[in-house]
N, C-alpha and C positions, 0 to 999 in steps of 0.2 A: 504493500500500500504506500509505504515511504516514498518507494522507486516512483512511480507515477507520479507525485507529487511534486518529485527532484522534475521529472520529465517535461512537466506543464507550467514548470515555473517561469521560464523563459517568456513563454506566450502569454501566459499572465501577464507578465509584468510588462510586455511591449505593450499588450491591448490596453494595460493599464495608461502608461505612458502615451499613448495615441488619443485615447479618448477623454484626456487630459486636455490634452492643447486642443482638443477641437475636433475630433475624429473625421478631420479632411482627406480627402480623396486624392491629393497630389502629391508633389515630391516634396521634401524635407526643404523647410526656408527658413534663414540665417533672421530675416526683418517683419515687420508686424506693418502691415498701412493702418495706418487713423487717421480715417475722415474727420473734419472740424468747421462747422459754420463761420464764419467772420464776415464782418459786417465788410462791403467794399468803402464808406466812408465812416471812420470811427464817430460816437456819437449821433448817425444818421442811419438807422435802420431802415429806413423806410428805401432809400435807396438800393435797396439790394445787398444779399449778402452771394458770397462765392465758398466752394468748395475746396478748402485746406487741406492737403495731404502729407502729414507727417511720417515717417517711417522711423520706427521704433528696433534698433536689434536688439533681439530675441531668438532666440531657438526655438521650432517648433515640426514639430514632431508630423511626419507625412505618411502617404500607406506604406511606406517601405519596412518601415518598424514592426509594424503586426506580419509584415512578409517575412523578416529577420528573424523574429521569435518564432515563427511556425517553422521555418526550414530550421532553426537550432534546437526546438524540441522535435522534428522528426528524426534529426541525426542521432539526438540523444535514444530514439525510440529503436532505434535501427540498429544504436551499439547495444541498447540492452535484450534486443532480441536477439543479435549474434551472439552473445553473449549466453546465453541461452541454450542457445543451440549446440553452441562450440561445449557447456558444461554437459550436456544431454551424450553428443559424442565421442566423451573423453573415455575411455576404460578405466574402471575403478578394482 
């Protein structure tokens, strides 16, 4: 039961991590965009305001990670079943 546990921790902890930052669909990005209203004349709203974009670095976490965890716990899945096997054909 341990073993299994050692086995999915991997994936745990990526899906954890992924669905963390946002559980996005793309590739892993270094900066964050934040949009910000501002007025186009200070003190005069009525004039219009525009669309500010700030970039923020950050690390944030893409599908690659829960692809990362899944292929490190199948390897792990794959030693403990040779593993397995290899003690099943040893002569005792």
């Amino acid at each position: 039961m341990f073993r299994y546990a050692l086995i999915s921790l991997p994936l745990s902890i990526a899906i954890f991590f992924w669905l963390k930052d946002g559980a996005r669909l793309s590739f892993w990005a270094t900066s964050e965009e934040i949009h910000q209203e501002v007025p186009i004349v200070e003190g005069m709203p009525e004039l219009g305001s525009q669309t500010q974009v700030i970039w923020k670095d950050r690390f944030m976490c893409g599908i690659e990670t829960p692809i990362l965890g899944l292929a490190l716990s199948s390897l792990l899945t794959l030693g403990s079943l040779y593993q397995k096997r290899s003690l099943k054909k040893s002569p005792h």
